[in-house]
C-alpha positions as CSV (number, residue, x, y, z in Angstrom):
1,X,32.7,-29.7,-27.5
2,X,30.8,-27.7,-24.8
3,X,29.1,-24.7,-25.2
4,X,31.9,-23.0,-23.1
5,X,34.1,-24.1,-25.7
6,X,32.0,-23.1,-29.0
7,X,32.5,-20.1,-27.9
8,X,35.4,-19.5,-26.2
9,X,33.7,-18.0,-22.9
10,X,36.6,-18.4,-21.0
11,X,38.9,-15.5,-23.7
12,X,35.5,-13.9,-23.8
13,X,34.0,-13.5,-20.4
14,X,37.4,-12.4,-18.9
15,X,38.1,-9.3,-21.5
16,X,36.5,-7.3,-19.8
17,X,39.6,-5.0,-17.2
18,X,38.3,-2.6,-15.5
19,X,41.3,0.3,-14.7
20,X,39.4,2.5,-11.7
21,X,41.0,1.8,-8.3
22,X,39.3,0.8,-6.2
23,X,36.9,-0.5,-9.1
24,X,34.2,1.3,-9.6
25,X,30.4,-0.4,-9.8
26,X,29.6,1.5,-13.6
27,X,33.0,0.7,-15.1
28,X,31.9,-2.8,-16.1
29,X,28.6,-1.0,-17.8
30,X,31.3,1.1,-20.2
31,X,33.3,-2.1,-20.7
32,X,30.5,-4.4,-21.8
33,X,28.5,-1.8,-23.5
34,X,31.7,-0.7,-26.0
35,X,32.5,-4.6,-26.1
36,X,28.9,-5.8,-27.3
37,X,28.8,-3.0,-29.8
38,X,32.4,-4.0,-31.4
39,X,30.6,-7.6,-31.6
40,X,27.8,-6.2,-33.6
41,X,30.0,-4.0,-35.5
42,X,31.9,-7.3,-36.8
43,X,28.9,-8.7,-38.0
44,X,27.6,-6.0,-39.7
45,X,30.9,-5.2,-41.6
46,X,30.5,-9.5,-42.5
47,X,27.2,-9.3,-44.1
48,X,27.8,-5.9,-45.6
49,X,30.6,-6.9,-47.1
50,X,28.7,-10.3,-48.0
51,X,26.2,-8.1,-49.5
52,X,28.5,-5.9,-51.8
53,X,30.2,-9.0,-53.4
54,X,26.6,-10.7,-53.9
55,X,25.5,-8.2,-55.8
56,X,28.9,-7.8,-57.5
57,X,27.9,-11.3,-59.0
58,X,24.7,-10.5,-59.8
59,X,23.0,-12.9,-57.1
60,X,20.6,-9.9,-55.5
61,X,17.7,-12.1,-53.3
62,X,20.6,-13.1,-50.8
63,X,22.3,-9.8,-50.4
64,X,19.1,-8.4,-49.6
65,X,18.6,-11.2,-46.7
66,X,22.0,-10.1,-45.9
67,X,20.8,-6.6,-45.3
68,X,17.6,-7.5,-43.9
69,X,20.3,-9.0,-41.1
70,X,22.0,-5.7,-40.5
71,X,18.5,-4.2,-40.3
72,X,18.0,-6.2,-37.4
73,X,21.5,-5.3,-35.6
74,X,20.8,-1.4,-36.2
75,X,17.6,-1.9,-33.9
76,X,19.6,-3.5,-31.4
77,X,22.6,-1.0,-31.7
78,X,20.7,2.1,-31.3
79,X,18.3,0.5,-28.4
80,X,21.9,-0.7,-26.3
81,X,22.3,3.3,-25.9
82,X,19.1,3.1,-23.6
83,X,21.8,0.8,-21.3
84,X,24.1,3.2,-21.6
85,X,22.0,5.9,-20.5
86,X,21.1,4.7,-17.3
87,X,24.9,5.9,-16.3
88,X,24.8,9.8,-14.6
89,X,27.1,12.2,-15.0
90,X,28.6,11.6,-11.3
91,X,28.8,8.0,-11.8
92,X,30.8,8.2,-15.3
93,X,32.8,11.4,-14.1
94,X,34.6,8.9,-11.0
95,X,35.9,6.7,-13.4
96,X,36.9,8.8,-17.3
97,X,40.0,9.8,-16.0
98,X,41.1,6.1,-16.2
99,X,40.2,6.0,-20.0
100,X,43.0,8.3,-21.0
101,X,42.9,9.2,-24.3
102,X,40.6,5.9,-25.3
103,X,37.8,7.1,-27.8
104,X,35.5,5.3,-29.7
105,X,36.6,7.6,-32.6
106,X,39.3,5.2,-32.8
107,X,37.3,2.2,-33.5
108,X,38.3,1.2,-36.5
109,X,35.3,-1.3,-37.3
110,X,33.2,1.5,-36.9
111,X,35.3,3.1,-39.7
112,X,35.2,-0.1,-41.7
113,X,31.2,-0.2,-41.6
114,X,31.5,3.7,-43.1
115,X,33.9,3.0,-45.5
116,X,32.0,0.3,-46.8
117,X,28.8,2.3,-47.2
118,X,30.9,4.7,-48.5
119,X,31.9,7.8,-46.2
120,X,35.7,7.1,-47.5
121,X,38.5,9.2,-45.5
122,X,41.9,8.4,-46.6
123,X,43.3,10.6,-43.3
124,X,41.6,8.1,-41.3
125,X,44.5,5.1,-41.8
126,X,47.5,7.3,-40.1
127,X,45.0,7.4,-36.9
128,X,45.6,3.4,-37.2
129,X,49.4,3.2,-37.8
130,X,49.9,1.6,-34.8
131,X,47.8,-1.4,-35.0
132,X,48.7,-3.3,-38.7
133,X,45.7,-5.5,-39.1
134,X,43.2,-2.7,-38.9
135,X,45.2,-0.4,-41.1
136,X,45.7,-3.2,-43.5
137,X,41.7,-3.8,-43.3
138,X,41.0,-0.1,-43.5
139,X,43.5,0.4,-46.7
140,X,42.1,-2.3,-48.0
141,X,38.0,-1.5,-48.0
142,X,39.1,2.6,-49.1
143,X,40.8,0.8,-52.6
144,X,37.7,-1.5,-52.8
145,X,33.9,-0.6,-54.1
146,X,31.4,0.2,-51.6
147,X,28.1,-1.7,-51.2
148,X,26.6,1.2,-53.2
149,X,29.1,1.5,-56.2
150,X,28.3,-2.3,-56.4
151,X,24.1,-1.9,-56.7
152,X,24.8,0.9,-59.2
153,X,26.9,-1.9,-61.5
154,X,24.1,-4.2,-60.6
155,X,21.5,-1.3,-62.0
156,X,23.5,-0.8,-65.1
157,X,23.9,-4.3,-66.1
158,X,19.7,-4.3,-65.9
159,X,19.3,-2.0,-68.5
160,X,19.1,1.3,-66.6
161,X,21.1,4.3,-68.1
162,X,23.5,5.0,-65.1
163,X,25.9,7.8,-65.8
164,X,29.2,6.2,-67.0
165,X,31.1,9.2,-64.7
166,X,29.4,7.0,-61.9
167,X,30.5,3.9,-63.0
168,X,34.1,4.8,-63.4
169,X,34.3,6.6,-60.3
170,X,37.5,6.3,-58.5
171,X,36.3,4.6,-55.7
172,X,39.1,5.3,-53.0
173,X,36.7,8.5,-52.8
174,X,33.9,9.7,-50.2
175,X,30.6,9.4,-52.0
176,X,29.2,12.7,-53.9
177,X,25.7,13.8,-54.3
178,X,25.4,12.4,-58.4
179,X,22.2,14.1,-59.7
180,X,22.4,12.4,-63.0
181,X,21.5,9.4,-60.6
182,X,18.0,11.0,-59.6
183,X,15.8,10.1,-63.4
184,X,17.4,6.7,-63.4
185,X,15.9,6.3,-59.9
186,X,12.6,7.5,-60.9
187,X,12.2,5.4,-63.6
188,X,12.7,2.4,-61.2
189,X,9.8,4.0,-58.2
190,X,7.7,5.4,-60.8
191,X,7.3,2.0,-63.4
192,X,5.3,-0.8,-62.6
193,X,7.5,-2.7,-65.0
194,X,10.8,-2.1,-63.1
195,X,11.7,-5.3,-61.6
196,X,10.8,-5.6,-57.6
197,X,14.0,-6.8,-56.3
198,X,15.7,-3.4,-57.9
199,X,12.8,-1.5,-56.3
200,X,13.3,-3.9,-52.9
201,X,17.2,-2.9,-53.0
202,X,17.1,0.9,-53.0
203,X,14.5,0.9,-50.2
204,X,17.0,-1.6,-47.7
205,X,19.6,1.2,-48.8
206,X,17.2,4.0,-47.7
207,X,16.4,1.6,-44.3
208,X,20.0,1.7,-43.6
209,X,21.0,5.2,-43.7
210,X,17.9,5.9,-41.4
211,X,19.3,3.5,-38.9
212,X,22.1,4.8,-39.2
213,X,21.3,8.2,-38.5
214,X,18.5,6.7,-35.4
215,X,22.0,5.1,-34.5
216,X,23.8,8.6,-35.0
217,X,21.4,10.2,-33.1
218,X,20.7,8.3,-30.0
219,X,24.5,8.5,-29.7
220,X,24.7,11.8,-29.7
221,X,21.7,12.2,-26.4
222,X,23.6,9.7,-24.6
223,X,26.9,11.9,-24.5
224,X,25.0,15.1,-23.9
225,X,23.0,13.4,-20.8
226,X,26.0,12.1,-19.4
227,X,28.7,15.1,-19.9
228,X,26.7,17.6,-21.7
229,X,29.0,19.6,-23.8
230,X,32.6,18.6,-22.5
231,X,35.3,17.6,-24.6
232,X,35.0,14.1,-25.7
233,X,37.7,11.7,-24.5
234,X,40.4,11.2,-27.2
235,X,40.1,15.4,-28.0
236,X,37.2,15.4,-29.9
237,X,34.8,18.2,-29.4
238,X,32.3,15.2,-28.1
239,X,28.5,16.7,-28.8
240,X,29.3,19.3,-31.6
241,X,31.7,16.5,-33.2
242,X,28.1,13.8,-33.1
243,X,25.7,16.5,-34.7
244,X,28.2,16.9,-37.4
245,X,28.1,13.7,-38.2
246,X,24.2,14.0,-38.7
247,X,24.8,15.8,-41.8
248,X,26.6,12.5,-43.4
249,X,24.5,10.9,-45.8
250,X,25.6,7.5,-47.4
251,X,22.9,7.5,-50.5
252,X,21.7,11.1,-51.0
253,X,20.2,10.5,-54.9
254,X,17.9,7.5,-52.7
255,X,16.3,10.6,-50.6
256,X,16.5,13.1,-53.6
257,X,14.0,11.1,-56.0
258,X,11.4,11.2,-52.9
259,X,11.0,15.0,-54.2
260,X,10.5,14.1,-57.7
261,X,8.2,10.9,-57.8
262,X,4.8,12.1,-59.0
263,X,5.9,15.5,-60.1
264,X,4.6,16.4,-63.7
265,X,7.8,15.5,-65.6
């Protein structure tokens, strides 16, 4: 066993097909910036989903190293747009055509990762029709409880009164702002007696939606300093179609108590 071989360099180090001809210099930047992401994106989906049946089983301390993990990968995420950056408008504009109607909208780890964390779209599987594992994946994690549903179970099962609406959710469904969520989160920030990994948990959950949106954002810079406002490959409406997406929030009740703690009650 080599190192060459642990890791099969040979598959991996020749993915990467550039389709300009003659090839252009940048094309390799695209290639290995959308590859390395898809890397990251598979690990993140592992530990999440890691992390959703650790909790599930009541085991909290390693689903919260789990998350501590996908911490980590956020940071790296959102910096790898500063790579991508560093290619100009001229320089990506001599080799798009050859992408044809290739978007990362249809990455369907990416959708995996949302689903999980639960920004649920059932009109997302026909975009993956074609390709049976990731539809399969995809049904799969929209019939399935998100990482979220999960801690809410864990909450309930410590004593916290957790709206039973909430716990019977049909979870095939996007997430929905709960306010009857917002006291039972108070009591855990506001009492010293609430136990610390609880109190530990909801702030990793409020750590990854601000990655998430850092991730979001950054994203959204990079398309607009490299073809403004232009319609995104694949048809989507490119920068208007990224700021939207900045209005998706994963664990809204998490960001709502913050208005509430130390209010007269």
């Amino acid at each position: 066993m080599s190192y060459g071989d642990y890791l099969d360099l040979d598959r991996l180090l020749s993915a990467q097909h550039p389709r300009s001809s003659p090839e252009h210099h940048d094309e390799m930047l695209f290639i290995v910036q959308h590859q390395t992401s898809e890397l990251w994106f598979k690990l993140v989906l592992h530990e999440l989903i890691a992390a959703r049946d650790l909790i599930a089983a009541d085991d909290l301390a390693p689903a919260l190293k789990c998350l501590a993990r996908v911490k980590h990968i956020q940071r790296v995420l959102t910096e790898q747009w500063s790579v991508l950056a560093t290619l100009t408008p001229r320089e990506y504009s001599q080799f798009r055509g050859v992408l044809g109607n290739a978007s990362g909208f249809q990455s369907f780890q990416y959708r995996a990762v949302e689903f999980v964390l639960g920004n649920k779209n059932a009109k997302m599987l026909p975009v993956f029709d074609a390709d049976p594992a990731a539809h399969e994946l995809l049904a799969g994690l929209l019939a399935t409880p998100t990482l979220y549903d999960a801690f809410l179970h864990l909450v309930h099962r410590r004593g916290y009164p957790v709206p039973q609406d909430v716990l019977g959710r049909d979870v095939s469904q996007p997430w929905t702002f709960q306010p009857g969520l917002v006291p039972v989160f108070r009591v855990v920030y506001e009492s010293q007696d609430a136990p610390w990994g609880l109190y530990e948990a909801c702030e990793s959950l409020v750590d990854l939606e601000d990655n998430f949106q850092a991730w979001r954002f950054r994203h959204l810079r990079t398309v607009q300093r490299t073809i403004g406002f232009r319609t995104g490959t694949g048809g989507s409406s490119g920068v208007d179609f990224l700021r939207r997406a900045l209005d998706l929030t994963f664990f809204p009740e998490l960001f709502a108590v913050r208005t509430e703690i130390g209010v007269p009650r």
